[in-house]
C-alpha positions as CSV (number, residue, x, y, z in Angstrom):
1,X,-27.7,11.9,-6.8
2,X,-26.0,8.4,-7.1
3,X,-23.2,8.0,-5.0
4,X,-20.1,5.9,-4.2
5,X,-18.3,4.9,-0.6
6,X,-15.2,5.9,-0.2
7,X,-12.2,4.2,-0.1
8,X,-12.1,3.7,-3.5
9,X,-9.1,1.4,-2.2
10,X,-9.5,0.0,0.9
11,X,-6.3,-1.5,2.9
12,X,-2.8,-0.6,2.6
13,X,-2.8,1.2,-0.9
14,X,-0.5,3.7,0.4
15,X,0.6,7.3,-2.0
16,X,-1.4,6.3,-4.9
17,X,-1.0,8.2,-8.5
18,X,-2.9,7.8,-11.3
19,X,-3.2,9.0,-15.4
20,X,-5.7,8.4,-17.8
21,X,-5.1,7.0,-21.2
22,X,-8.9,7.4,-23.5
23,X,-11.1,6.2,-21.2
24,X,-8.9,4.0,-19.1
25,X,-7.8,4.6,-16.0
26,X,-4.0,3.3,-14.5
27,X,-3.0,3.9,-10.9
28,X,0.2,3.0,-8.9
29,X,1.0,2.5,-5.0
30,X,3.6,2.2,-2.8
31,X,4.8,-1.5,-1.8
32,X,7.4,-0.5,0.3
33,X,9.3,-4.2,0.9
34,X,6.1,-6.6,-0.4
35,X,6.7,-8.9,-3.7
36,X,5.7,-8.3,-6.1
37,X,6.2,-4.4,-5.8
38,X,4.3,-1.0,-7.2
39,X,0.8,-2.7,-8.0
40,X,-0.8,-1.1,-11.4
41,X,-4.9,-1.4,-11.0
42,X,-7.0,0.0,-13.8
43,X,-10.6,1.7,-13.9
44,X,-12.9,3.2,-16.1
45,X,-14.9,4.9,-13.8
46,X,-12.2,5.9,-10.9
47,X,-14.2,3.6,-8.4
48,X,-14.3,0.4,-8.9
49,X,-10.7,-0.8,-9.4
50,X,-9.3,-4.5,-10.6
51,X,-5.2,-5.0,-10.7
52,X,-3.5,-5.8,-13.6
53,X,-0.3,-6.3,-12.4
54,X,3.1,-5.3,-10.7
55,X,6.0,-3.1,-12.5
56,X,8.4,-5.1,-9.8
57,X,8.0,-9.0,-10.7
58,X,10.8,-9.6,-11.3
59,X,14.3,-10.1,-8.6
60,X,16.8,-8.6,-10.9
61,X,14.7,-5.5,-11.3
62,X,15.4,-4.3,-7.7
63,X,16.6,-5.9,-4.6
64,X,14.7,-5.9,-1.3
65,X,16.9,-8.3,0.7
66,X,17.4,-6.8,4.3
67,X,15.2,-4.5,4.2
68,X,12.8,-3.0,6.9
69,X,9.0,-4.1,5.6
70,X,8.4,0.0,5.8
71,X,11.6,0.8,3.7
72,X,11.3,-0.6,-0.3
73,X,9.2,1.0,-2.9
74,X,8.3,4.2,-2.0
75,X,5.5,6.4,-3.7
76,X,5.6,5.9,-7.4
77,X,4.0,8.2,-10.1
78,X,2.9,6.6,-13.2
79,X,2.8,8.4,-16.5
80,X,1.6,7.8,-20.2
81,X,3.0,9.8,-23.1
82,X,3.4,9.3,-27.0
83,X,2.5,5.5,-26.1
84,X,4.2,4.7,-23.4
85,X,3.6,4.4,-19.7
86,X,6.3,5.7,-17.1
87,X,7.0,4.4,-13.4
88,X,9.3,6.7,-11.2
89,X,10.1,5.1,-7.6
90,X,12.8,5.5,-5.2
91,X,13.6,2.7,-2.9
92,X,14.2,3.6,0.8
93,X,16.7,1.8,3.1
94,X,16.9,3.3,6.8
95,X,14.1,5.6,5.8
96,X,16.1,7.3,3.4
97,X,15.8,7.5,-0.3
98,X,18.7,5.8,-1.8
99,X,18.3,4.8,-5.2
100,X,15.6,6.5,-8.2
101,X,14.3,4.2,-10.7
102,X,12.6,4.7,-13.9
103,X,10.6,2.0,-15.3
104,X,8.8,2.0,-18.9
105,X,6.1,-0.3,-20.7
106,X,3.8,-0.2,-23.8
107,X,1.3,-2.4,-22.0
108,X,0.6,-1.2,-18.1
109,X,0.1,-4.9,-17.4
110,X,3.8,-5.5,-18.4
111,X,6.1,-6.8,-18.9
112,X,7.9,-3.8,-17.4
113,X,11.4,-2.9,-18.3
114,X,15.0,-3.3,-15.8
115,X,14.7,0.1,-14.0
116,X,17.0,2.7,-15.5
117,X,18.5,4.1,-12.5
118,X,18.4,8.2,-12.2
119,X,21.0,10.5,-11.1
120,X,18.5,11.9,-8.4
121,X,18.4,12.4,-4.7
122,X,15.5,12.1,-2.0
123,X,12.1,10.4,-2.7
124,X,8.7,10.6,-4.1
125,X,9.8,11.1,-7.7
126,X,7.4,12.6,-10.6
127,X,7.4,13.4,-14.6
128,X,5.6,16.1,-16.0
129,X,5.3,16.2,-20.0
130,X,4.8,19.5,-21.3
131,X,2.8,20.6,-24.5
132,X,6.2,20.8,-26.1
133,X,7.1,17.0,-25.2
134,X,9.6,18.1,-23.1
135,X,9.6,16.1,-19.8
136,X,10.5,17.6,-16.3
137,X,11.5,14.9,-13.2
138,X,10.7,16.3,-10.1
139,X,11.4,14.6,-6.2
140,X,11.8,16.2,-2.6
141,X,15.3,16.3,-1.1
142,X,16.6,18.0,1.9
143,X,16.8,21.8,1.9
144,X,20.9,22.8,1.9
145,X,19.6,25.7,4.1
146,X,17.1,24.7,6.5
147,X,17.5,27.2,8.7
148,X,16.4,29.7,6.0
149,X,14.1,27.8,4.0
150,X,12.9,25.1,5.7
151,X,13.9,21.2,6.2
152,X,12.5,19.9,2.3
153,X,13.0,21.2,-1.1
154,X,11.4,20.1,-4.5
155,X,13.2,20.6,-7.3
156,X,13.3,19.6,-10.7
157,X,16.1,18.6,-13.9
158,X,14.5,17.9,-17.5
159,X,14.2,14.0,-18.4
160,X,16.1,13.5,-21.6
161,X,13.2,10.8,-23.2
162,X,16.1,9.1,-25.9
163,X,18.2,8.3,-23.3
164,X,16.1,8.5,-20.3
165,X,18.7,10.5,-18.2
166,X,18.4,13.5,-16.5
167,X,19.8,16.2,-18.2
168,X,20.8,20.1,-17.6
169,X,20.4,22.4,-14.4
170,X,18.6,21.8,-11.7
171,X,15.9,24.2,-10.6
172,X,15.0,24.7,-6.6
173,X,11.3,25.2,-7.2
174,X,10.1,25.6,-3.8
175,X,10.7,24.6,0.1
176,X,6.7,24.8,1.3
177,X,4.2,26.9,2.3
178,X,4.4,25.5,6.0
179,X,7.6,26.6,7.7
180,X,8.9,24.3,9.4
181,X,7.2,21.7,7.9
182,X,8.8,19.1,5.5
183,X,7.5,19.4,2.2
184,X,6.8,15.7,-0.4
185,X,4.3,14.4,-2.9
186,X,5.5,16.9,-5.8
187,X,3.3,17.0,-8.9
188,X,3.3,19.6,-11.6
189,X,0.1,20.5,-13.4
190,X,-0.7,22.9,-16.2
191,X,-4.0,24.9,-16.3
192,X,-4.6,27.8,-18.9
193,X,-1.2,28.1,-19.0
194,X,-0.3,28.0,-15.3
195,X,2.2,25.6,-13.7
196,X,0.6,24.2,-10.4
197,X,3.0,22.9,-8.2
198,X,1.0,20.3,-5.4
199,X,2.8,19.3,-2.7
200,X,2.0,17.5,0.8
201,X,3.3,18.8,3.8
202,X,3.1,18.0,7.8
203,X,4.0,14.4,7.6
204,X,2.2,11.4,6.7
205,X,0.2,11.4,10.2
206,X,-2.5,13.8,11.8
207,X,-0.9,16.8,10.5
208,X,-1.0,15.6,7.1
209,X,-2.1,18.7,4.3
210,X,-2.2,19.0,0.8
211,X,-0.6,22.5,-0.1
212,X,0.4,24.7,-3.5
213,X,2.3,26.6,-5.4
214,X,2.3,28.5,-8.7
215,X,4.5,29.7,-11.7
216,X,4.3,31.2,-14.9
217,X,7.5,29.1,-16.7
218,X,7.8,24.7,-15.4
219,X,11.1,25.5,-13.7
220,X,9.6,28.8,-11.8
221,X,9.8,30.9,-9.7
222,X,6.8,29.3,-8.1
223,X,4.7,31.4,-5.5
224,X,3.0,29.6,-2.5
225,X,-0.7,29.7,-3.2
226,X,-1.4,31.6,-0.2
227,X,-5.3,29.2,0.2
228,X,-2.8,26.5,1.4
229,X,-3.5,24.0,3.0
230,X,-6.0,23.2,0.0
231,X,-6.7,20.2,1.8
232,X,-6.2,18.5,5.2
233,X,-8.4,16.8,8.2
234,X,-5.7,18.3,10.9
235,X,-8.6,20.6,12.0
236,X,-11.3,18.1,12.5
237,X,-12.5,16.5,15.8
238,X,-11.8,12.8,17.1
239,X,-14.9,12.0,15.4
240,X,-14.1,12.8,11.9
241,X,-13.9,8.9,10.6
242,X,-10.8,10.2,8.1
243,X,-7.9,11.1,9.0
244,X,-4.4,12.1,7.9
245,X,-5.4,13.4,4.4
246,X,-2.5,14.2,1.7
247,X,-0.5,13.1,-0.6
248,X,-2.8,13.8,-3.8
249,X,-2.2,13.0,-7.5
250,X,-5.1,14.7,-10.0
251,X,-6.8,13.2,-13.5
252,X,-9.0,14.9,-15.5
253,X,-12.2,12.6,-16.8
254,X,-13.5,12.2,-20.3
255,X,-16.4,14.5,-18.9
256,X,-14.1,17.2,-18.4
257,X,-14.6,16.9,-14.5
258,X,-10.8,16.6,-12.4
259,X,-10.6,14.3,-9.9
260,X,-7.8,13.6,-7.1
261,X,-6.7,10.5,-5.7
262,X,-5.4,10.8,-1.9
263,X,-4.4,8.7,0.8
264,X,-6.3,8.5,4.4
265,X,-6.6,6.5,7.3
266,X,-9.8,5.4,9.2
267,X,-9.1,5.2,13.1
268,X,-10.4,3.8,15.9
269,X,-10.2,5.5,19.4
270,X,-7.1,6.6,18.0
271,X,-5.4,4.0,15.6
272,X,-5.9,2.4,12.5
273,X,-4.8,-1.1,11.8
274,X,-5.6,-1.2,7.9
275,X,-2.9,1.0,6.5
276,X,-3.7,4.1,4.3
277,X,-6.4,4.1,1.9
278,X,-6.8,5.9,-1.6
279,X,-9.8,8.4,-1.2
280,X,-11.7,9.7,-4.5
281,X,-12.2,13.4,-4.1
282,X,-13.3,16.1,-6.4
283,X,-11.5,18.7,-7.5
284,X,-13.1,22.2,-9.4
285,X,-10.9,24.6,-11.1
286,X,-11.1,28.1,-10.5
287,X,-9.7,31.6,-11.4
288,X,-8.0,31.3,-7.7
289,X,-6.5,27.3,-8.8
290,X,-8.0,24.3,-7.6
291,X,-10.3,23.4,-5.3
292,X,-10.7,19.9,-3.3
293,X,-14.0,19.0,-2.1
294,X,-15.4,22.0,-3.4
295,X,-19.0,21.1,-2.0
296,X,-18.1,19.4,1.6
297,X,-14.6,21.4,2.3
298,X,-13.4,17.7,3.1
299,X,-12.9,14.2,2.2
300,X,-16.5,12.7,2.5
301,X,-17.2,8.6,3.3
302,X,-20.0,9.0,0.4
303,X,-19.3,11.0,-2.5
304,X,-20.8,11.8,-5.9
305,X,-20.5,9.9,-8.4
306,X,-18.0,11.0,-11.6
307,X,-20.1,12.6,-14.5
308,X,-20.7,9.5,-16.7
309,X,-20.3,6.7,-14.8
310,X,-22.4,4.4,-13.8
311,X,-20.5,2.5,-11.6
312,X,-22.9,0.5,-8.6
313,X,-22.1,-0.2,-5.5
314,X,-18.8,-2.6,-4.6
315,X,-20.2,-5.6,-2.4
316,X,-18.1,-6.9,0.1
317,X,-18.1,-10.3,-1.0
318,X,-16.1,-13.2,1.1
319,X,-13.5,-14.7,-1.3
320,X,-12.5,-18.3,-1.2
321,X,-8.8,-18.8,-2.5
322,X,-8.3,-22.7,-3.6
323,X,-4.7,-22.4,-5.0
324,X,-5.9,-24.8,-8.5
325,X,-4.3,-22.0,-11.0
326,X,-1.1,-22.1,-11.6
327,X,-0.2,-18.8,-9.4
328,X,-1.3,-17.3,-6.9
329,X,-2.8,-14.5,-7.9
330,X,-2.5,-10.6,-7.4
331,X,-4.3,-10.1,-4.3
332,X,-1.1,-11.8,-2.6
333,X,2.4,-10.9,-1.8
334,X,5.5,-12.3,-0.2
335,X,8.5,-10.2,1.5
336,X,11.1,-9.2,-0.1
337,X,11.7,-11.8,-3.0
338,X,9.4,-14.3,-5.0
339,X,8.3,-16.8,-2.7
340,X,8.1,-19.8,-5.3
341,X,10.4,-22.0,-3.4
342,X,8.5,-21.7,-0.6
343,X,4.9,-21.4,-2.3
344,X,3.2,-23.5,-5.1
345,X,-0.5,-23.7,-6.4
346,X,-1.3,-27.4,-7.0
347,X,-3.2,-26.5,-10.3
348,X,-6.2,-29.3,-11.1
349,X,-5.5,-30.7,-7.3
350,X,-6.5,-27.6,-5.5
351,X,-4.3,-26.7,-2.5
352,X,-1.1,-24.8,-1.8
353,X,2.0,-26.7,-0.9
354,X,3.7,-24.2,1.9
355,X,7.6,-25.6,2.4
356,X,8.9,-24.8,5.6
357,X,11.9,-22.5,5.8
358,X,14.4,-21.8,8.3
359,X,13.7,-18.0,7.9
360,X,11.7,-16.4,10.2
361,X,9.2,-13.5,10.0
362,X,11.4,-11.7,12.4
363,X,14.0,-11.8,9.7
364,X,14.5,-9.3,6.8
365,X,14.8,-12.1,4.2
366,X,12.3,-14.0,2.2
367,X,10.6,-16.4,4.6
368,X,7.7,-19.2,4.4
369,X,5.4,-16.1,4.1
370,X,2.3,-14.7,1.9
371,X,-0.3,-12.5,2.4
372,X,-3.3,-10.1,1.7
373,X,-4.3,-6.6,2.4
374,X,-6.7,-6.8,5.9
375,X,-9.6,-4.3,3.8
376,X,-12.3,-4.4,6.6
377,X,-12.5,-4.0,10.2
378,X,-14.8,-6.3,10.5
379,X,-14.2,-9.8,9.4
380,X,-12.9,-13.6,9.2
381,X,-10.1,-14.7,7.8
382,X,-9.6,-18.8,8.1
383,X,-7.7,-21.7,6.7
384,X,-7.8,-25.5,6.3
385,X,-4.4,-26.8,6.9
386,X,-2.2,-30.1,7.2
387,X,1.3,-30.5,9.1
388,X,3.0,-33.3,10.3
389,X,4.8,-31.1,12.5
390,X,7.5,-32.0,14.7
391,X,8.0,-29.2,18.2
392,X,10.7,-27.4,15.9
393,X,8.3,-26.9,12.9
394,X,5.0,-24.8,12.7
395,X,2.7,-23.6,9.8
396,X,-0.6,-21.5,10.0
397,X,-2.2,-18.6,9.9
398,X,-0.8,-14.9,10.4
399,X,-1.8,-11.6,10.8
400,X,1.3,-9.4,10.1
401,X,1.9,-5.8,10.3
402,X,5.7,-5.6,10.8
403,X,8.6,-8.2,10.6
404,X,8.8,-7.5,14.4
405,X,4.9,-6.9,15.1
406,X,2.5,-9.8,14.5
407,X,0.8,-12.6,15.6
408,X,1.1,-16.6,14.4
409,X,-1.9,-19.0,15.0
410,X,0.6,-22.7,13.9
411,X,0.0,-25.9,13.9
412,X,2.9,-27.4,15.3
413,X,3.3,-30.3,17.9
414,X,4.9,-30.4,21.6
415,X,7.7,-32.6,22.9
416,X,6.0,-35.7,22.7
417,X,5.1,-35.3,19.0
418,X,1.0,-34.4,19.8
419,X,-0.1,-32.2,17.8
420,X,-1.5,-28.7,19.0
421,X,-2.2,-25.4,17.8
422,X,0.1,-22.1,19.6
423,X,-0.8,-18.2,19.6
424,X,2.1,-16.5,19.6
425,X,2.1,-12.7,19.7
426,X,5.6,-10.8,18.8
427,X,6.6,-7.8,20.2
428,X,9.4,-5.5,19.4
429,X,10.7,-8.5,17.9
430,X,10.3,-10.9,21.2
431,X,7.9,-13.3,21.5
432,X,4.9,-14.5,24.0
433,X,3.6,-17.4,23.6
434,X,0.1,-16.7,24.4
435,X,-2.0,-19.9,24.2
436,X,-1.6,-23.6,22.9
437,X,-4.0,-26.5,22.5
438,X,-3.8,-29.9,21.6
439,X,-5.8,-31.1,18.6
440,X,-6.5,-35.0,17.9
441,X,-5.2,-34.3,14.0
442,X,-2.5,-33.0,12.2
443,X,-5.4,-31.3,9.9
444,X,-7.3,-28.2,11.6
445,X,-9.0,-25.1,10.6
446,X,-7.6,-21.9,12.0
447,X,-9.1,-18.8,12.0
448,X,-8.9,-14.8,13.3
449,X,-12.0,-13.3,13.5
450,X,-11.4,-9.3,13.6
451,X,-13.8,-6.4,15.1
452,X,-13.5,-2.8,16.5
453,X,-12.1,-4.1,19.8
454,X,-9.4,-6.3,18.4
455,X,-8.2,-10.1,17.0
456,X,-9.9,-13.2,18.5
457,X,-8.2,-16.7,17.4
458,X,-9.7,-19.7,16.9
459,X,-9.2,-23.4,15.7
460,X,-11.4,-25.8,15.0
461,X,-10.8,-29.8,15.5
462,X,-13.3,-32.6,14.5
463,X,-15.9,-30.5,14.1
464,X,-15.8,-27.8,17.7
465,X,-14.5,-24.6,17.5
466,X,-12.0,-23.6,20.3
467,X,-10.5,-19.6,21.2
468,X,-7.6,-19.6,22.2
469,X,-7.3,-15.9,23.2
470,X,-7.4,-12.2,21.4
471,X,-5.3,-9.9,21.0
472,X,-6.8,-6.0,21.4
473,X,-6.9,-4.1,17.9
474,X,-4.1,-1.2,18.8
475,X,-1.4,-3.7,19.1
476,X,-1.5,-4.2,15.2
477,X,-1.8,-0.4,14.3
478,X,0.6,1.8,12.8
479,X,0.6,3.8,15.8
480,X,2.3,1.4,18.0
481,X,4.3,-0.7,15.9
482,X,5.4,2.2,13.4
483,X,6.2,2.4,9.6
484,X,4.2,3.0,6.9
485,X,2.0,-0.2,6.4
486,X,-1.1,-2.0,7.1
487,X,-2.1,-5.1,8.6
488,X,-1.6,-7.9,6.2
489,X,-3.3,-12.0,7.0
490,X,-1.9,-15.0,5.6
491,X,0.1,-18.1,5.7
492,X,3.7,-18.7,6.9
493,X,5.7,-21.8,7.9
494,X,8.7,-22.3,10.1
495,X,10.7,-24.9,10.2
496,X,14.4,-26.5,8.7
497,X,12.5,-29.1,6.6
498,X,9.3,-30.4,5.7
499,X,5.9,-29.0,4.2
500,X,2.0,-28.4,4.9
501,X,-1.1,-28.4,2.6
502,X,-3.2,-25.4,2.5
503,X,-6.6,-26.9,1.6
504,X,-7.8,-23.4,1.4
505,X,-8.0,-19.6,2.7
506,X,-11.6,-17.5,3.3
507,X,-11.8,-14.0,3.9
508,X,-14.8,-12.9,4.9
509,X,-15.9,-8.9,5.4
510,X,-18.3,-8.7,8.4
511,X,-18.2,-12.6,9.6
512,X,-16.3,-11.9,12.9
513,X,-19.7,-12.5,15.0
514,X,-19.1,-16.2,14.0
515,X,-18.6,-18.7,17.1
């Protein structure tokens, strides 16, 4: 039986959803504080993916400035109805959901619309259209009565599509089937004329489960499907190789088959370092409701294929970024703004012209900074770069997890104006300057070479490569520095004035065996 590997996604493609248009494909994840914001990839097979764009591209859409990389965009659900596609986000500040936006587009590529802001509390927002074209919003909020019910409530108000307000009573549809337990993730789904509820409950961590409920009428009562958790990995041993399973959005095929997109980590001894991943799992519908995984019980690394497609096998091909279009392309992000005044593409020359900027990537602003998703454990990630540097400037290479966890490998140059190359590890927002060297130009190649055990550094200068030092894998997972996000590799400069050439960037699955 041909097969696929999952993650369909790999890296931080955190609380995906997804809808099908013909035989297209369209899914959404979270950003949280990255710029461009709430990536839209399509598919026509559910496997192999390719972006298309961002619904945030623009600054007056949302503002980011000051907030925690974790906090921004949180869980999106996209939508298509009557020719239109649908984005509903809230954006976090302090871990709390504090605004709801509603976004709208004929093409998913955009150009998206200003958000429409909704009278709505909480997070992880959703739409529902009926077979009457009536639409139904529904999000997760604190219960008013915890004590009685639990800490989370979903609940639901009908989206008025002229005006695209929410309009009428709200409904309380439900507070969980774990008590206890905070309920998220709601999705409403109709199946021979049942309303299915899915929610996830138990956190976004080890506990993490996919659970139900059920009603005859959108707005309930809904009954906990007494199955739940339909899903979860809380069970399994240390050597289960997924973990912290939830947060599941469902599409039904051409072929008739459903399928459900969830998130999941891989860890290590313990911790994962690449964020969470979007897992393909199938989904068979029964007299009892739906099943995940109906073969395995579980989320599986390899996984049958979708009923027809064809879709081979993804290589993990090293990709060589030489900056000579005129952006950068959408397998890179900045924080919290567009980065163009730091950033440019030197289209025809080849090269990237980084300016140096005061701001620092301990800052909540937009600094000197872009970067990609880390997808693979294993790897190389290196850069050609040129700095005239003085002590008070640096530019290089960074691999990023938090604004105050993450580690610079910059060119840079000590108080008597020689040039060297510093690893510098931060903290908890303080940091250790781990290593330096000199170099005999102001043009080296840096590079991080990344394995099961951890982050080696290295930079190369006429021709020998030097380490500098490493830096063990747990210090750049979630589980130590916190939040919501994986480790991201890139460049960043420092400094009041001045600028460096980035000949190129190489990222390289599997390469981190190089000397």
């Amino acid at each position: 039986m041909p097969t696929f590997a999952n993650p369909v996604l790999a890296g931080s493609h955190p609380d995906p959803s997804v809808c099908r248009v013909g035989a297209d494909f369209y899914l959404v994840t979270s950003s949280f504080a990255y710029f461009p914001g709430l990536p839209v990839l399509h598919s026509r097979d559910l496997v192999n993916w390719r972006p298309l764009g961002h619904v945030v591209d623009r600054p007056t859409q949302v503002s980011l400035t000051g907030l925690d990389v974790s906090d921004g965009l949180w869980a999106a659900t996209i939508r298509h109805h009557d020719g239109m596609f649908y984005v509903v986000v809230a954006l976090a500040r302090g871990r709390q959901g504090s605004t709801t936006y509603l976004f709208t587009a004929s093409d998913p590529a955009g150009p998206w619309s200003d958000p429409v802001v909704l009278d709505a509390a909480g997070i992880d927002p959703s739409l529902f259209f009926d077979d009457d074209d009536r639409c139904w919003f529904t999000a997760c909020r604190d219960a008013a009565e915890p004590a009685v019910t639990g800490p989370g409530e979903l609940y639901m108000r009908e989206l008025d599509l002229d005006t695209l307000a929410l309009t009428g009573p709200t409904h309380a549809l439900w507070y969980g089937a774990m008590r206890g337990a905070w309920v998220e993730a709601p999705h409403v789904y109709k199946r021979d004329g049942v309303y299915w509820l899915i929610g996830a409950e138990g956190g976004t961590e080890h506990h993490h489960a996919v659970t139900a409920a059920r009603a005859d009428t959108v707005t309930g009562p809904y009954a906990t499907d007494p199955r739940s958790p339909l899903l979860t990995h809380r069970h399994r041993g240390a050597a289960e190789p997924i973990h912290n399973v939830g947060h599941v959005d469902l599409v039904d095929t051409p072929a008739g088959e459903t399928w459900a997109v969830a998130l999941a980590v891989r860890p290590i001894e313990g911790t994962h370092t690449l964020g969470r991943e979007v897992f393909l799992v199938p989904v068979e519908w029964t007299p009892r409701g739906p099943v995940f995984a109906p073969d395995a019980g579980h989320v599986q690394l390899s996984e049958r294929l979708p009923a027809g497609t064809d879709a081979g096998p993804r290589p993990d091909a090293p990709v060589r970024y030489t900056f000579d279009g005129p952006t950068l392309g959408p397998d890179w992000a900045g924080l919290r703004g567009p980065v163009d005044e730091h950033v440019s593409p030197r289209p025809g020359q080849g090269g990237l012209t980084l300016r140096l900027s005061p701001e620092p990537l301990t800052s909540t602003g937009t600094p000197a900074f872009v970067a990609r998703r880390q997808q693979h454990v294993r790897l190389r990630a290196a850069t050609r770069i040129r700095c005239a540097a003085t002590p008070d400037q640096a530019a290089g290479l960074v691999v990023f997890q938090h604004q105050r966890q993450h580690a610079t490998l910059s060119l840079t140059a000590d108080a008597s104006g020689t040039p060297q190359v510093v690893l510098t590890a931060v903290e908890a927002g303080v940091a250790t300057r781990l290593a330096a060297t000199s170099v005999s130009d102001i043009e080296v190649v840096l590079a991080v070479d990344s394995d099961e055990s951890g982050y080696t550094f290295r930079v190369e200068d006429e021709g020998t490569w030097a380490t500098l030092g490493g830096i063990e894998r747990p210090f750049f997972s979630t589980e130590r520095a916190g939040g919501f996000v994986g480790v991201h590799l890139g460049l960043h400069g420092v400094g009041d004035s001045g600028e460096a050439l980035v000949r190129w960037f190489t990222y390289t699955p599997g390469a981190s065996d190089r000397p």
